[in-house]
C-alpha positions, -999 to +999 in steps of 0.1 A: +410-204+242+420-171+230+403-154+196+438-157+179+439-194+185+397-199+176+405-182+145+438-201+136+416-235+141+392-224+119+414-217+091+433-245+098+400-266+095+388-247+064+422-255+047+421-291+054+387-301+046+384-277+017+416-299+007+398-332+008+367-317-008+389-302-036+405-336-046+375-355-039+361-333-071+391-337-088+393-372-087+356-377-092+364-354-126+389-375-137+386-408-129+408-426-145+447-420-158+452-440-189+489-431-190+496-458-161+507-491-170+483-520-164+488-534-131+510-570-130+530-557-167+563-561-151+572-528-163+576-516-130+576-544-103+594-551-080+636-557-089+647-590-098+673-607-083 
């Protein structure tokens, strides 16, 4: 492999785990979004025919 393509798969791999890390935190922040309806309201099932 060439340096070009080492360092492209290192940023590559930075971007994509630092991703996952980054909402890991964020969802381990914030928990929980009260604005969502409960689940099985009806509100927003499925269409009824």
């Amino acid at each position: 492999m060439s340096t070009g393509a080492i360092i492209m798969l290192v940023i590559s791999i930075v971007i994509v785990w630092g991703g996952l890390i980054g909402a890991i935190l964020l969802l381990r922040a914030h928990p929980e979004d009260s604005d969502l309806p409960e689940a099985g309201s009806g509100r927003y099932g499925p269409p009824r025919r």
